[in-house]
C-alpha positions as CSV (number, residue, x, y, z in Angstrom):
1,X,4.8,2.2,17.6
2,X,3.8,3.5,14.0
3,X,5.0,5.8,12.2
4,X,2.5,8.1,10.4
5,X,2.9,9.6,7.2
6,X,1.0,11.6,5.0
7,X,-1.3,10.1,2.3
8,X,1.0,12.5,-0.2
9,X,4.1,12.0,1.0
10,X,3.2,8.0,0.7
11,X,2.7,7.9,-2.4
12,X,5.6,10.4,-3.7
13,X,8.1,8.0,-1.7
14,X,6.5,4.1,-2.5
15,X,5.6,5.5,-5.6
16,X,1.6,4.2,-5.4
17,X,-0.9,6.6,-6.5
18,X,-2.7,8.1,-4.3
19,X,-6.4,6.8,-4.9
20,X,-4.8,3.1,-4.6
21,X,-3.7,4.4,-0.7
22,X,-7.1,6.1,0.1
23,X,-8.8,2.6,-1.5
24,X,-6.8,0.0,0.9
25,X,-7.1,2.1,3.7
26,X,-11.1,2.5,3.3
27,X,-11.1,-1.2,3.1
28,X,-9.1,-1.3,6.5
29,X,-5.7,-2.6,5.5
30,X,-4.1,-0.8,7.2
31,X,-4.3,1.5,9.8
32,X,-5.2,5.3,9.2
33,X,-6.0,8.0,11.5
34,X,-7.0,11.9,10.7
35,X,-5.3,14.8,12.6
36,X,-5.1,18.4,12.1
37,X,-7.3,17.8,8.4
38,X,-4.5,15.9,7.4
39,X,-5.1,11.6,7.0
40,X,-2.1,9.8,7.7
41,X,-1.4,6.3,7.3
42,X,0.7,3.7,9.2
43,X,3.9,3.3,7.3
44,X,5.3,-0.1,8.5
45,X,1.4,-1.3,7.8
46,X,1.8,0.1,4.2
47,X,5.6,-1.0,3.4
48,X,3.9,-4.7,4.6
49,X,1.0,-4.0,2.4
50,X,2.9,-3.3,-1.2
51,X,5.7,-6.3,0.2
52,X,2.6,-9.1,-0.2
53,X,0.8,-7.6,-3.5
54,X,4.2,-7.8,-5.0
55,X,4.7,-11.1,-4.1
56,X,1.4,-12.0,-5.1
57,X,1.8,-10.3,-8.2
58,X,5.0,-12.8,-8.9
59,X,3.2,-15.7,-8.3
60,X,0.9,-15.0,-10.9
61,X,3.0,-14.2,-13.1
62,X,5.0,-17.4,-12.4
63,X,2.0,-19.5,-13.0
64,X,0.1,-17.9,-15.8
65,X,3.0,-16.5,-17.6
66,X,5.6,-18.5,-17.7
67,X,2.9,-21.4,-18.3
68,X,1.9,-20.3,-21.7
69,X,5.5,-20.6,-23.3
């Protein structure tokens, strides 16, 4: 079952701006839903999210960085 959080409180505890949340979840990444005025985000869906751009993000830097020296 998910566990919603605020779009605020996401990004004060992962430490991801706010705008960056708002931009993966208009481009469906992970779940959202809107209650109250307030949009919430899935936060197992997010944790997953920010696990796999990070790896990504060492993989690149394995292969073009440590390349060049």
């Amino acid at each position: 079952m998910p566990k919603w959080i605020s779009v605020e409180e996401a990004a004060a505890k992962y430490g991801i701006n706010k705008e960056v949340i708002w931009l993966w979840a208009d481009m469906k990444r992970f779940p959202m839903s809107y209650e109250k005025g307030i949009t919430t985000v899935d936060e197992e869906s997010l944790i997953g999210l920010r696990i796999k751009m990070e790896n990504k993000r060492k993989i690149c830097r394995t292969i073009f960085v440590d390349n060049t020296r």
